[in-house]
CHARMM-style PDB file with segment names, atoms N, HN, CA, C and O in Angstrom:
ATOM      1  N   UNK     1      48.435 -67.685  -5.531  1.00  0.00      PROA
ATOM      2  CA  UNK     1      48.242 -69.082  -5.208  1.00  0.00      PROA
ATOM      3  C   UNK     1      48.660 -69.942  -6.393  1.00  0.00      PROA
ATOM      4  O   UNK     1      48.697 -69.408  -7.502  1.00  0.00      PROA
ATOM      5  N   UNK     2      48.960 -71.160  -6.263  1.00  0.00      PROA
ATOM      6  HN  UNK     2      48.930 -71.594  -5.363  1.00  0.00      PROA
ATOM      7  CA  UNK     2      49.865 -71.832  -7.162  1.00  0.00      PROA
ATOM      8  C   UNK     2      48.588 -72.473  -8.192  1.00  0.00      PROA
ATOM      9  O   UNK     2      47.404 -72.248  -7.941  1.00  0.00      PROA
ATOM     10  N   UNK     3      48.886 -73.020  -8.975  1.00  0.00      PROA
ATOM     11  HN  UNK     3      49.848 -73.203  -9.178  1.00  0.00      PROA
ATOM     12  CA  UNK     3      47.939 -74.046  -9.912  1.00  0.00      PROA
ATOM     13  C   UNK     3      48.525 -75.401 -10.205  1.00  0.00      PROA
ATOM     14  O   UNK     3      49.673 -75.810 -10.380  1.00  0.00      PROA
ATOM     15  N   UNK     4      46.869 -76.164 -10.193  1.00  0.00      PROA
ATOM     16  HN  UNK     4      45.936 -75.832 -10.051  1.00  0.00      PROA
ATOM     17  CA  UNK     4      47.655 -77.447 -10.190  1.00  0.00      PROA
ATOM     18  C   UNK     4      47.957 -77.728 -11.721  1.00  0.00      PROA
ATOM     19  O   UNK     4      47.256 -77.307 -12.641  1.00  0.00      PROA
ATOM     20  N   UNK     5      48.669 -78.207 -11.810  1.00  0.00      PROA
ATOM     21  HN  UNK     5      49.239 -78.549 -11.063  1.00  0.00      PROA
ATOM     22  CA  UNK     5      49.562 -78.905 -12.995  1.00  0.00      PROA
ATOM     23  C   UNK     5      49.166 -80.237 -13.308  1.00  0.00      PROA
ATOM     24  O   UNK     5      49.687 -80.584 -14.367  1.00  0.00      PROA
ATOM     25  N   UNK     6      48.339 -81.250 -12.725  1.00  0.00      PROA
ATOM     26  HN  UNK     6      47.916 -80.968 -11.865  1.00  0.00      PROA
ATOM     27  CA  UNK     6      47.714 -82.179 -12.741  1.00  0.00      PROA
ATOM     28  C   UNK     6      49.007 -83.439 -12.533  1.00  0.00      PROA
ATOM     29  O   UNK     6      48.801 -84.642 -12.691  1.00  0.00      PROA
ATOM     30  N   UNK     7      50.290 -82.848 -12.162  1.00  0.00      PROA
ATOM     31  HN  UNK     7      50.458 -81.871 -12.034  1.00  0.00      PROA
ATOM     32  CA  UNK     7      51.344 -84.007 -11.982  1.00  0.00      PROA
ATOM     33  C   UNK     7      50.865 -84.872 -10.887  1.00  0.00      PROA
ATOM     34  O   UNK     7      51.069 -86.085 -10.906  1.00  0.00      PROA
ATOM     35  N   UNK     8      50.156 -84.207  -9.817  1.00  0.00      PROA
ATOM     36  HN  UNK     8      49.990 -83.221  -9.801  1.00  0.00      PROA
ATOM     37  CA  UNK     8      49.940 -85.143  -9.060  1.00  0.00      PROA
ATOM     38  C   UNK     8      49.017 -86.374  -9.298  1.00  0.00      PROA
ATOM     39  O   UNK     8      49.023 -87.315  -8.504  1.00  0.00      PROA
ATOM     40  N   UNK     9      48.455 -86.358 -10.078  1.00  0.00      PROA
ATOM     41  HN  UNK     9      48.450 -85.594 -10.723  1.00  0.00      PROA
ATOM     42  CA  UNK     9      47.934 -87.587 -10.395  1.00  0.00      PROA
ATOM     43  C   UNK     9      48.511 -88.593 -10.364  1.00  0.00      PROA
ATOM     44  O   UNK     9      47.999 -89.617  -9.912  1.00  0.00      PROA
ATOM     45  N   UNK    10      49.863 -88.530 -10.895  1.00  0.00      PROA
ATOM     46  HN  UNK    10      50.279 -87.698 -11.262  1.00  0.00      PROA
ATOM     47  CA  UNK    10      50.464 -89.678 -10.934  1.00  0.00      PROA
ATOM     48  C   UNK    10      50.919 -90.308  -9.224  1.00  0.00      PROA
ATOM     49  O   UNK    10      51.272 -91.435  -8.875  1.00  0.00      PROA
ATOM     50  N   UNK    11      50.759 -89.265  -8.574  1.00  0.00      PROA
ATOM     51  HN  UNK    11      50.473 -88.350  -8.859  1.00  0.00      PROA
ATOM     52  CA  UNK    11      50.887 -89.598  -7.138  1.00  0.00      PROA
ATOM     53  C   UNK    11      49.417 -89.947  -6.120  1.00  0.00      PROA
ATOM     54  O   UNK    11      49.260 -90.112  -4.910  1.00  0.00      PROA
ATOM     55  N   UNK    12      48.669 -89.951  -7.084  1.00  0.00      PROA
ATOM     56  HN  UNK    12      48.797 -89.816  -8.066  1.00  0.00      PROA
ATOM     57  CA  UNK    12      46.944 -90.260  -6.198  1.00  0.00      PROA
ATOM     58  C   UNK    12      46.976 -91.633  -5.455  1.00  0.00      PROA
ATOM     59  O   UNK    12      47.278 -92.673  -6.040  1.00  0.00      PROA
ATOM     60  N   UNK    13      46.683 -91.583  -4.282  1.00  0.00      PROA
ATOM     61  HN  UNK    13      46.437 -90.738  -3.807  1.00  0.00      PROA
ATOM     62  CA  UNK    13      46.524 -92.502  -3.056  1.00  0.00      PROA
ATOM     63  C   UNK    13      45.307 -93.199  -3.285  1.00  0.00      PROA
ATOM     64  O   UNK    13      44.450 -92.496  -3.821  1.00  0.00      PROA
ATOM     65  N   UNK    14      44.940 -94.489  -3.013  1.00  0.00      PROA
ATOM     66  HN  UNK    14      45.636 -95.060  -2.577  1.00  0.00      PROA
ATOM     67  CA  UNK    14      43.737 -95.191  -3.084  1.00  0.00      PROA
ATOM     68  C   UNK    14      42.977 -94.644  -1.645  1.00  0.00      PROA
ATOM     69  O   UNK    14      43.486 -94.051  -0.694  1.00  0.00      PROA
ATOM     70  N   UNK    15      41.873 -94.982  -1.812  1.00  0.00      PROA
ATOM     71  HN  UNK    15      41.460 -95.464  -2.585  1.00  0.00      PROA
ATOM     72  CA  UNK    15      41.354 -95.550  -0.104  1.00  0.00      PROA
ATOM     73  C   UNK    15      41.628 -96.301   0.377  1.00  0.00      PROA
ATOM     74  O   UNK    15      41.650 -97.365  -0.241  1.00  0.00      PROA
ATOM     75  N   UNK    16      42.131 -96.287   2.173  1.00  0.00      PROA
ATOM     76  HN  UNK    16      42.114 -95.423   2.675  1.00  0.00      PROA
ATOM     77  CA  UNK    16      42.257 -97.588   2.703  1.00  0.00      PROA
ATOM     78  C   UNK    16      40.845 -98.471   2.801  1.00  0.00      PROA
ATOM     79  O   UNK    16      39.732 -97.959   2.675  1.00  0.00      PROA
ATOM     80  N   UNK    17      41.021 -99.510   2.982  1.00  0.00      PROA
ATOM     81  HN  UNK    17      41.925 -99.926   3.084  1.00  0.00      PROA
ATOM     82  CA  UNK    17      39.769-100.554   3.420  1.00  0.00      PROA
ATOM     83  C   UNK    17      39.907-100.895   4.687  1.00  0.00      PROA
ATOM     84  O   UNK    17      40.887-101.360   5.269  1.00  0.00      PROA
ATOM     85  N   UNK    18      38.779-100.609   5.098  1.00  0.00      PROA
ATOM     86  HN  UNK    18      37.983-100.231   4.625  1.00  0.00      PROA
ATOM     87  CA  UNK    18      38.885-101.600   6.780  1.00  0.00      PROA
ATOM     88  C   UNK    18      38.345 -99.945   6.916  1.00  0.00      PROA
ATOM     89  O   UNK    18      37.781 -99.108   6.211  1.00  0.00      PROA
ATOM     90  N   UNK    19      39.174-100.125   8.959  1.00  0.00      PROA
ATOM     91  HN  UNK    19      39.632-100.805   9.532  1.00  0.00      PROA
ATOM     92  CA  UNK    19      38.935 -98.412   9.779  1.00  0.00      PROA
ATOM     93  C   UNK    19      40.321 -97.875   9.938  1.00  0.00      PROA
ATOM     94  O   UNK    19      40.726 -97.129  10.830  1.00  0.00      PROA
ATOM     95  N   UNK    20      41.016 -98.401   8.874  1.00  0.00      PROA
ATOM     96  HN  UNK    20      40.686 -99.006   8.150  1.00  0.00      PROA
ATOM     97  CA  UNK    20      42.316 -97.364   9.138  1.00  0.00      PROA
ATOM     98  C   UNK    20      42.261 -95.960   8.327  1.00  0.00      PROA
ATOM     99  O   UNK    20      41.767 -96.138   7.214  1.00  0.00      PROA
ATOM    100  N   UNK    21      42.563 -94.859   8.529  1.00  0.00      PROA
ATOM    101  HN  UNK    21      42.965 -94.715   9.434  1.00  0.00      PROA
ATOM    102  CA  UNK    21      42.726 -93.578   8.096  1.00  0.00      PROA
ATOM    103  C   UNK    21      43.956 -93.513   7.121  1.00  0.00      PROA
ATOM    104  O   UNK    21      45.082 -93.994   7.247  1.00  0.00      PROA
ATOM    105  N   UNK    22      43.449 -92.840   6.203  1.00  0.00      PROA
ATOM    106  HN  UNK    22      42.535 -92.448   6.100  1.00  0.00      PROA
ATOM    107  CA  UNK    22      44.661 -91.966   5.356  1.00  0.00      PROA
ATOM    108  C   UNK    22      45.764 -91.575   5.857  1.00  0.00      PROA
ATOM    109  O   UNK    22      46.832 -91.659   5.250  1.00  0.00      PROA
ATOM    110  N   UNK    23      45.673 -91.242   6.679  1.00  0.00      PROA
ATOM    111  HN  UNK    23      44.805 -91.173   7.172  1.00  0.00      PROA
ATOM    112  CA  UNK    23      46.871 -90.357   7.668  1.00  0.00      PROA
ATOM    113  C   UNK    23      48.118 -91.593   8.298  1.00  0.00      PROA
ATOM    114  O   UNK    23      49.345 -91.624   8.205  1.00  0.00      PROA
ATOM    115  N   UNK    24      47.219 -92.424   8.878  1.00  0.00      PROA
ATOM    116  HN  UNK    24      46.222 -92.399   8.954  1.00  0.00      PROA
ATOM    117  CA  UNK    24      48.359 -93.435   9.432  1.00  0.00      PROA
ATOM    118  C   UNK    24      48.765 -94.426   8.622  1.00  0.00      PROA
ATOM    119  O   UNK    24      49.201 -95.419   9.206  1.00  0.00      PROA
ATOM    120  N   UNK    25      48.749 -94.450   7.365  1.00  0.00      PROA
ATOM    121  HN  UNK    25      48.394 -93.644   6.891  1.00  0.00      PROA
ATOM    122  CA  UNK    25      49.671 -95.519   6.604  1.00  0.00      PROA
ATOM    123  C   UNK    25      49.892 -94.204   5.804  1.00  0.00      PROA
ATOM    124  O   UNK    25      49.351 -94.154   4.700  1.00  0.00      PROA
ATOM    125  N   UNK    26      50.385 -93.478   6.086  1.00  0.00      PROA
ATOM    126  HN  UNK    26      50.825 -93.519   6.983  1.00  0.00      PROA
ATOM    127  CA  UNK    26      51.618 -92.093   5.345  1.00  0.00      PROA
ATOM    128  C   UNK    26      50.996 -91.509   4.092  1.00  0.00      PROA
ATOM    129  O   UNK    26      51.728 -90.987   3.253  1.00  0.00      PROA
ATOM    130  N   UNK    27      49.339 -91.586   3.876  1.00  0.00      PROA
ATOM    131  HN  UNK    27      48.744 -92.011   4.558  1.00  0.00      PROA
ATOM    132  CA  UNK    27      49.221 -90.838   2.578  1.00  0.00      PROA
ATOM    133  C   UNK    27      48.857 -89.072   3.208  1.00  0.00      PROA
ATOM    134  O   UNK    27      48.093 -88.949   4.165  1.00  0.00      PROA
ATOM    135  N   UNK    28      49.295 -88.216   2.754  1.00  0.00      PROA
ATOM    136  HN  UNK    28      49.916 -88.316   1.977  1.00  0.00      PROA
ATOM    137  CA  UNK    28      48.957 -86.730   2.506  1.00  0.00      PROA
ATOM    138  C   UNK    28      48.099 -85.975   2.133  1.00  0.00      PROA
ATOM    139  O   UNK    28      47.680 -86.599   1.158  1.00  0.00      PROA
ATOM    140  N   UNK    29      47.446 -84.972   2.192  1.00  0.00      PROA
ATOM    141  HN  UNK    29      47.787 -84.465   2.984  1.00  0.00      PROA
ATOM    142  CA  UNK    29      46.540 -84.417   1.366  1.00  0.00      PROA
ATOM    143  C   UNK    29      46.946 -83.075   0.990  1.00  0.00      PROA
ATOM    144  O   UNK    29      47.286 -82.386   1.952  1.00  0.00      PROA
ATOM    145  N   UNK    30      47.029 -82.276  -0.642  1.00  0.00      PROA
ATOM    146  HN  UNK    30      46.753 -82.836  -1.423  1.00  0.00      PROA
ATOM    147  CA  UNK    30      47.552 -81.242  -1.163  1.00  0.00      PROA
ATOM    148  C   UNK    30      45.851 -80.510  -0.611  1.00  0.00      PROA
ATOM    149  O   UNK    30      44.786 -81.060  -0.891  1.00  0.00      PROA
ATOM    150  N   UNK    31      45.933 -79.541  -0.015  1.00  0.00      PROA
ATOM    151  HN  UNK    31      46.799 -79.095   0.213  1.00  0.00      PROA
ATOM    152  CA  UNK    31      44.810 -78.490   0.095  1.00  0.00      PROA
ATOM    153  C   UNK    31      44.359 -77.909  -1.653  1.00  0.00      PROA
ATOM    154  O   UNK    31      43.204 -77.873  -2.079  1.00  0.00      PROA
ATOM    155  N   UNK    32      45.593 -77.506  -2.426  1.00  0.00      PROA
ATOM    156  HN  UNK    32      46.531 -77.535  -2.080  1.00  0.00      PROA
ATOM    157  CA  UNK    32      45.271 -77.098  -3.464  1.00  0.00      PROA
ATOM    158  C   UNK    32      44.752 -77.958  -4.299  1.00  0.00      PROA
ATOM    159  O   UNK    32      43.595 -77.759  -4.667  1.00  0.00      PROA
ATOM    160  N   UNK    33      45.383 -78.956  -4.725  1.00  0.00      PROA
ATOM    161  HN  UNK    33      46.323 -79.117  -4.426  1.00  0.00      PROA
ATOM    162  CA  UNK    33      44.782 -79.894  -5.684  1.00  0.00      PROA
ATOM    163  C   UNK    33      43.246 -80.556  -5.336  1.00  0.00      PROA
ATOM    164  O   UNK    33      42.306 -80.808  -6.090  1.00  0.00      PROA
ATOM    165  N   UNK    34      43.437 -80.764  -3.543  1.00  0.00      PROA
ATOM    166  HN  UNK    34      44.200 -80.559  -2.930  1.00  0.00      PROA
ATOM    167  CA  UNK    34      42.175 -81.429  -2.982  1.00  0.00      PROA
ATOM    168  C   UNK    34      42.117 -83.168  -3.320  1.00  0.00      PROA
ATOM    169  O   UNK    34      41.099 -83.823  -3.544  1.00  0.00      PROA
ATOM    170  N   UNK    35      43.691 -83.715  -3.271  1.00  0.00      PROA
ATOM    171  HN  UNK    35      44.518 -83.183  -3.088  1.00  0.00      PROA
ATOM    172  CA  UNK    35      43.639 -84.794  -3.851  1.00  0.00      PROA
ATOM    173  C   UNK    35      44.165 -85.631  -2.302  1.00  0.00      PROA
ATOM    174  O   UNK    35      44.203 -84.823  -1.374  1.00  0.00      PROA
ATOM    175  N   UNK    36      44.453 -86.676  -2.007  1.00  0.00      PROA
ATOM    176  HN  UNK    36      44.422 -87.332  -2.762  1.00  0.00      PROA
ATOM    177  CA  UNK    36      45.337 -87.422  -0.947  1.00  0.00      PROA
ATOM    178  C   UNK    36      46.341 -88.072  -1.992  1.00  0.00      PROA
ATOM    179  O   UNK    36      45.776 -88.773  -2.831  1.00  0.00      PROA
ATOM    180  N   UNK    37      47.902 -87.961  -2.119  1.00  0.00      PROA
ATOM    181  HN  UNK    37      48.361 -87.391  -1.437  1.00  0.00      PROA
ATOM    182  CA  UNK    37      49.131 -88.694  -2.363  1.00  0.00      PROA
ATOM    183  C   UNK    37      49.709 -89.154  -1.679  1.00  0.00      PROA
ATOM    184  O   UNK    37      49.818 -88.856  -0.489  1.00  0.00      PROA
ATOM    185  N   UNK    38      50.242 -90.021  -2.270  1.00  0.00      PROA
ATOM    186  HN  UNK    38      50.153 -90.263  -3.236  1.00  0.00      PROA
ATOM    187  CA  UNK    38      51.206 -90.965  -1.434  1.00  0.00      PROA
ATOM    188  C   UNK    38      52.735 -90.620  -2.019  1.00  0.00      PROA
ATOM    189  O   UNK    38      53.112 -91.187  -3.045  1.00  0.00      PROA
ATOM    190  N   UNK    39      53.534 -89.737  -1.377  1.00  0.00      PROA
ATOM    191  HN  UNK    39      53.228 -89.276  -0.544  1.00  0.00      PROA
ATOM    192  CA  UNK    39      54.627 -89.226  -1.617  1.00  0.00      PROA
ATOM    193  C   UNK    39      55.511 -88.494  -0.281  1.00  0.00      PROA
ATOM    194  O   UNK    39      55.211 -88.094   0.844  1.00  0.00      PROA
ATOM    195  N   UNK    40      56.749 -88.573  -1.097  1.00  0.00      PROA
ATOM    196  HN  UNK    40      56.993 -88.898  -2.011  1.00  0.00      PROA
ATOM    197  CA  UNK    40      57.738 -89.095   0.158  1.00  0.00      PROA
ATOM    198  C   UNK    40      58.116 -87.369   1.228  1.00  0.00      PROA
ATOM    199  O   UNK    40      58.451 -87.262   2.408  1.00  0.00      PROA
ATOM    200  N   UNK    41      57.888 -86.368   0.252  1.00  0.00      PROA
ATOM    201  HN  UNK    41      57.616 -86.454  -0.707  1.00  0.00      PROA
ATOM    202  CA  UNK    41      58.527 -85.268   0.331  1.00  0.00      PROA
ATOM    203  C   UNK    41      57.392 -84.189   0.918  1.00  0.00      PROA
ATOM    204  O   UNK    41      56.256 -84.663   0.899  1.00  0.00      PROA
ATOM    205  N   UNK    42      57.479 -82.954   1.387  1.00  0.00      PROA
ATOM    206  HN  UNK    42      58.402 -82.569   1.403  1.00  0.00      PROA
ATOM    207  CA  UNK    42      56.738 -82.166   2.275  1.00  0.00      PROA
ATOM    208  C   UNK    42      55.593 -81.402   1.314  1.00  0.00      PROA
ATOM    209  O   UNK    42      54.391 -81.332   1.569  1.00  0.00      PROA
ATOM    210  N   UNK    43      56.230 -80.888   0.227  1.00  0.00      PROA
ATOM    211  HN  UNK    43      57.207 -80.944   0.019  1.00  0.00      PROA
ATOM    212  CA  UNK    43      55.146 -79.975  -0.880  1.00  0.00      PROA
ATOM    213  C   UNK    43      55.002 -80.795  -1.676  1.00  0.00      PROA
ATOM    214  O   UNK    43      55.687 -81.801  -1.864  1.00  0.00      PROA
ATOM    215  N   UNK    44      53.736 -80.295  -2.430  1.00  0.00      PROA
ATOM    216  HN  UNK    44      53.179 -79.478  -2.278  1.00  0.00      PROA
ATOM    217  CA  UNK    44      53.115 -81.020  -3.362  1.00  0.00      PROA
ATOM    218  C   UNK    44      53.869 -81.197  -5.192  1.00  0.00      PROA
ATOM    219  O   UNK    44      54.054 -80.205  -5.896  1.00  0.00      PROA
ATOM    220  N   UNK    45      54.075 -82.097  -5.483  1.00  0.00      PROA
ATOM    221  HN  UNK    45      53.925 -82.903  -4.911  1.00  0.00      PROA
ATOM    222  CA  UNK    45      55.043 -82.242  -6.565  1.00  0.00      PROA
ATOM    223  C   UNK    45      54.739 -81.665  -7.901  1.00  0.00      PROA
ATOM    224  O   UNK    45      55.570 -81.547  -8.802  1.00  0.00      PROA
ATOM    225  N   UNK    46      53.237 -81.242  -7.978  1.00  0.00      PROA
ATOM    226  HN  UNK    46      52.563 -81.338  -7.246  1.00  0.00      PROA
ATOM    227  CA  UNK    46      52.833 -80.302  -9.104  1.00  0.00      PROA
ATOM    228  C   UNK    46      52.465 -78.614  -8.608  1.00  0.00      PROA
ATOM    229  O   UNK    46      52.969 -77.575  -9.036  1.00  0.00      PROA
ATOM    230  N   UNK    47      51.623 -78.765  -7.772  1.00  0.00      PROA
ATOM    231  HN  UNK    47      51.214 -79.608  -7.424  1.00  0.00      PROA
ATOM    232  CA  UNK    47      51.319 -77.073  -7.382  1.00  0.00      PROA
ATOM    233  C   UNK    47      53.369 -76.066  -6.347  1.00  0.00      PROA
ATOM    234  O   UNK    47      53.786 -74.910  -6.406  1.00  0.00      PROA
ATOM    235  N   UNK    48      53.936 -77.323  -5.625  1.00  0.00      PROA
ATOM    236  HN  UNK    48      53.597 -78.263  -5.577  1.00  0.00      PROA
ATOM    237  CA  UNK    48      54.318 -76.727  -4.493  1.00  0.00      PROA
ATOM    238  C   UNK    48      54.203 -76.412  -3.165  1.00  0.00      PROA
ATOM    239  O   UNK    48      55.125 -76.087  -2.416  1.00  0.00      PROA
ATOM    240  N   UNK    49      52.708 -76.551  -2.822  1.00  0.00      PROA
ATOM    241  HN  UNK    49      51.959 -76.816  -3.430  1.00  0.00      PROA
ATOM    242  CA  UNK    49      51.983 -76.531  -1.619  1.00  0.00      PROA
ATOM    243  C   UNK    49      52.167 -77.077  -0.407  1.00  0.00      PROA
ATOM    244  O   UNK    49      51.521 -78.125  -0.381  1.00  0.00      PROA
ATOM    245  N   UNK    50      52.722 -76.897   0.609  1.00  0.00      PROA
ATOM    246  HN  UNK    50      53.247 -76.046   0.589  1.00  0.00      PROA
ATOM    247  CA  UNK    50      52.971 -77.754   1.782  1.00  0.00      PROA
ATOM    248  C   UNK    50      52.141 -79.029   1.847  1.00  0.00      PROA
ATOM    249  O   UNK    50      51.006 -78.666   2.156  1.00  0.00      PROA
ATOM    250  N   UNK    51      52.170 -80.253   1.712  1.00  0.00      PROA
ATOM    251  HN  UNK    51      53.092 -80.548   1.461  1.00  0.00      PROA
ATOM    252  CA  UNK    51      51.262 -81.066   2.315  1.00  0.00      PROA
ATOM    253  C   UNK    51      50.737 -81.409   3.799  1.00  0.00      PROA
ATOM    254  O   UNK    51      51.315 -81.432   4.886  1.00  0.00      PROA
ATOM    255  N   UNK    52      49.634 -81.623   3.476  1.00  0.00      PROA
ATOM    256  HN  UNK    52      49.164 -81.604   2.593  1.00  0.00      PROA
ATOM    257  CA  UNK    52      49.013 -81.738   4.914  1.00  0.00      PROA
ATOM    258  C   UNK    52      49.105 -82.950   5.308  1.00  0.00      PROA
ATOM    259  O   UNK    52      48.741 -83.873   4.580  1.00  0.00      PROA
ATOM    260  N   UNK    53      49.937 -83.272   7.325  1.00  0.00      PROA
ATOM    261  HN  UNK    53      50.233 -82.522   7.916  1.00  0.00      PROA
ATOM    262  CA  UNK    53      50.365 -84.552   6.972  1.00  0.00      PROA
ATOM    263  C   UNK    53      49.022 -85.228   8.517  1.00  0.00      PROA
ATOM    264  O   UNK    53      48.753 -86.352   8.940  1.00  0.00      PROA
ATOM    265  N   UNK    54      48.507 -83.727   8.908  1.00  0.00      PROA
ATOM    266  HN  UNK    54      48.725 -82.814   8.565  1.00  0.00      PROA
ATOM    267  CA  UNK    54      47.888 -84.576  10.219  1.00  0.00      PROA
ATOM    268  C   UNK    54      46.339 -83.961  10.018  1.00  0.00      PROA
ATOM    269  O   UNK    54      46.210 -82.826   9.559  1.00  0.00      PROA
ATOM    270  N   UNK    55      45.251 -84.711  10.359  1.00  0.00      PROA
ATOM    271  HN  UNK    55      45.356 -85.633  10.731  1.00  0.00      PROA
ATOM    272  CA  UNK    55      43.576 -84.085   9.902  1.00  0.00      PROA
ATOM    273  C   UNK    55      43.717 -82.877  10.743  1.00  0.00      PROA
ATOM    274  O   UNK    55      44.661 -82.417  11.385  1.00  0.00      PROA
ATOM    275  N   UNK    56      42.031 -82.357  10.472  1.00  0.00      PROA
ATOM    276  HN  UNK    56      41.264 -82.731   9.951  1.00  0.00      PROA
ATOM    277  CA  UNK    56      42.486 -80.595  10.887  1.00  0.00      PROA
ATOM    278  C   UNK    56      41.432 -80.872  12.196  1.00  0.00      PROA
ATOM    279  O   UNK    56      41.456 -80.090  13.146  1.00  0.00      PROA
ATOM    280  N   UNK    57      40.579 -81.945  12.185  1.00  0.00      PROA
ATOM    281  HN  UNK    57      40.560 -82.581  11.413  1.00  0.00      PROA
ATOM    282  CA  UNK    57      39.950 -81.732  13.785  1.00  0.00      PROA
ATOM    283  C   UNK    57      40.495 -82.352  14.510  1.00  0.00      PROA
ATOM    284  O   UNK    57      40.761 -83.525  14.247  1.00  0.00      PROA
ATOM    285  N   UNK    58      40.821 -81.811  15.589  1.00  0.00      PROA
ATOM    286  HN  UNK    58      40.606 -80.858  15.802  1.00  0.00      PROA
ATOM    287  CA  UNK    58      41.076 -82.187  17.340  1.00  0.00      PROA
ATOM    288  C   UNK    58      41.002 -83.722  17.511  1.00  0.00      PROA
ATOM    289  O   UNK    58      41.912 -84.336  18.068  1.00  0.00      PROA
ATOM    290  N   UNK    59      39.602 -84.494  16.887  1.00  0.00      PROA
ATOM    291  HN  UNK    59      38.863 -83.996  16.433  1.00  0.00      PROA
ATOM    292  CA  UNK    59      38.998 -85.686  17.731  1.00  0.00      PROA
ATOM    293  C   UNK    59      40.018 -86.371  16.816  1.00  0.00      PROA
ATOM    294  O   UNK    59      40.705 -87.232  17.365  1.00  0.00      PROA
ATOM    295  N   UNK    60      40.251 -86.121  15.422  1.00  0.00      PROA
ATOM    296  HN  UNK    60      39.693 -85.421  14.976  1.00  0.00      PROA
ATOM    297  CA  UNK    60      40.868 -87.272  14.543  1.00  0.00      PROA
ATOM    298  C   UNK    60      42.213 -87.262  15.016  1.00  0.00      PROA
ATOM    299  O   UNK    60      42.859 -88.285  15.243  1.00  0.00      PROA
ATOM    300  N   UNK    61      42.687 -85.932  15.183  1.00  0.00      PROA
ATOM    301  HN  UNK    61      42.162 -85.101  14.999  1.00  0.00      PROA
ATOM    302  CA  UNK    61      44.078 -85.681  15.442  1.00  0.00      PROA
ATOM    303  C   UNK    61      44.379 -86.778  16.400  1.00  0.00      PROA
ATOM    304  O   UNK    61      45.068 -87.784  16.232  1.00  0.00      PROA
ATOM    305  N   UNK    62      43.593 -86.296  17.632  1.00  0.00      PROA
ATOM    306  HN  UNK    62      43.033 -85.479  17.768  1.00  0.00      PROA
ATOM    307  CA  UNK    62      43.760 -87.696  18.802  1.00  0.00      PROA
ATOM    308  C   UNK    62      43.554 -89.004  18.339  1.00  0.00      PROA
ATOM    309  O   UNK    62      44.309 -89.755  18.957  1.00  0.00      PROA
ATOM    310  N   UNK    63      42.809 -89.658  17.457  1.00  0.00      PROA
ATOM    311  HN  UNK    63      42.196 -89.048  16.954  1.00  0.00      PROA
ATOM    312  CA  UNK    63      42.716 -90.585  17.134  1.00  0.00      PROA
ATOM    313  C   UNK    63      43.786 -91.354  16.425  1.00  0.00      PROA
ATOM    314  O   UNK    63      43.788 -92.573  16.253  1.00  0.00      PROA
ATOM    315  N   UNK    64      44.751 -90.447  16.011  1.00  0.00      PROA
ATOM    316  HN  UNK    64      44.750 -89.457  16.150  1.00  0.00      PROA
ATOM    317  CA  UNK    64      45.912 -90.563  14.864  1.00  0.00      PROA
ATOM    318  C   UNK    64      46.784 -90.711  15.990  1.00  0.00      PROA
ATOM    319  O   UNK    64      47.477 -91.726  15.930  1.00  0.00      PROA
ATOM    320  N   UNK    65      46.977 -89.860  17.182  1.00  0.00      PROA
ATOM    321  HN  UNK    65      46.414 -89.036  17.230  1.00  0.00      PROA
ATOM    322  CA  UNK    65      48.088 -89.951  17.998  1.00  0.00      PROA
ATOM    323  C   UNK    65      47.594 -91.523  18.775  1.00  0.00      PROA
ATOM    324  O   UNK    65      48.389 -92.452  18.912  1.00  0.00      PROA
ATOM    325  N   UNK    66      46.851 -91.550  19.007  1.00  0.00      PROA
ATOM    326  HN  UNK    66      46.205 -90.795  18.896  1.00  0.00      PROA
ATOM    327  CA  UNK    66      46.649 -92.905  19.670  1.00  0.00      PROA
ATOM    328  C   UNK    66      46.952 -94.190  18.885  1.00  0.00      PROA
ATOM    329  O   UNK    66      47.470 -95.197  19.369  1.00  0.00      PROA
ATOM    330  N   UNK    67      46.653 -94.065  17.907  1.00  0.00      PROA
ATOM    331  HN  UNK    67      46.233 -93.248  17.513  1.00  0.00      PROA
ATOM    332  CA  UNK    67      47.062 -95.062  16.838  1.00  0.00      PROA
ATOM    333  C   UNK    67      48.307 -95.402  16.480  1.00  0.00      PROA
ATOM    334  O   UNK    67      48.697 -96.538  16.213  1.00  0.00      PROA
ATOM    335  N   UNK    68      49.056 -94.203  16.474  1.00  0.00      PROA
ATOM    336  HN  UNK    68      48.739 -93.280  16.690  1.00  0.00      PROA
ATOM    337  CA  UNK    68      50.819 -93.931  16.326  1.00  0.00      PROA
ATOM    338  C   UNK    68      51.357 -94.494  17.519  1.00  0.00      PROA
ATOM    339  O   UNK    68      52.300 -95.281  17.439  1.00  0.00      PROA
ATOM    340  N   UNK    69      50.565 -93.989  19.274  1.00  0.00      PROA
ATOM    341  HN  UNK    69      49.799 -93.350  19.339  1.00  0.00      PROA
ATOM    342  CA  UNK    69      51.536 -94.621  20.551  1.00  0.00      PROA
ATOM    343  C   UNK    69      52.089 -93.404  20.578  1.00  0.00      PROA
ATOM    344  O   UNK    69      53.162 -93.499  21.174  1.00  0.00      PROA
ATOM    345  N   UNK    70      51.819 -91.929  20.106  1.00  0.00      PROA
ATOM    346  HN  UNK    70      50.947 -91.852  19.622  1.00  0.00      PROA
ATOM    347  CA  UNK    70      52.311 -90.903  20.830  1.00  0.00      PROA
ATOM    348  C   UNK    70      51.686 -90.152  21.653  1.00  0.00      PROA
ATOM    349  O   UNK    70      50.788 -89.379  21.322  1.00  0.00      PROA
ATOM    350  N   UNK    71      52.111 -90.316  22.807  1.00  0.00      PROA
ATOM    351  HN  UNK    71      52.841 -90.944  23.076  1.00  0.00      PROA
ATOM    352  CA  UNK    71      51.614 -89.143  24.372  1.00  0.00      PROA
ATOM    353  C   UNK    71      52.090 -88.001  23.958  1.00  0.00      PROA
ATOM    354  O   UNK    71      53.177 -87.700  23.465  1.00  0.00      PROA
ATOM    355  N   UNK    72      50.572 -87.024  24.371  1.00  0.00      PROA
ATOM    356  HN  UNK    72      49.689 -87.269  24.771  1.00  0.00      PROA
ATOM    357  CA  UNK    72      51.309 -85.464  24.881  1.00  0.00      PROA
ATOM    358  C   UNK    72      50.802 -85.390  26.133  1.00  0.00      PROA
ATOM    359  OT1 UNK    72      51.076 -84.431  26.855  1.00  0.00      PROA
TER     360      UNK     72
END
């Protein structure tokens, strides 16, 4: 498993304010680091790690697709 390198810091995402989610104004979350970034590219820019670009439960997931305007 990779280690973080602490580069991502320089990529750390604020919180949104209000009830909008992380997810729908494009910030990410590295599983390894355990951080949310705001960056343009798929892995994480210090460990390597795929970023995670959609939440992992069902209800949010839907909540994200509804928010986006995408039907399945």
């Amino acid at each position: 498993m990779s280690t973080c390198n602490e580069i991502c810091k320089r990529f750390r995402a604020l919180k949104p304010i209000g009830r909008i989610g992380r997810y729908e104004i494009g910030q990410k979350l590295c599983g390894n680091c355990g951080i949310f970034i705001k960056f343009n590219g798929f892995q994480c820019p210090c460990c390597g790690r795929k970023l995670r670009v959609t939440p992992k439960s069902a209800k949010y997931r839907k909540q994200l697709r509804t928010a986006q305007g995408i039907d399945y």
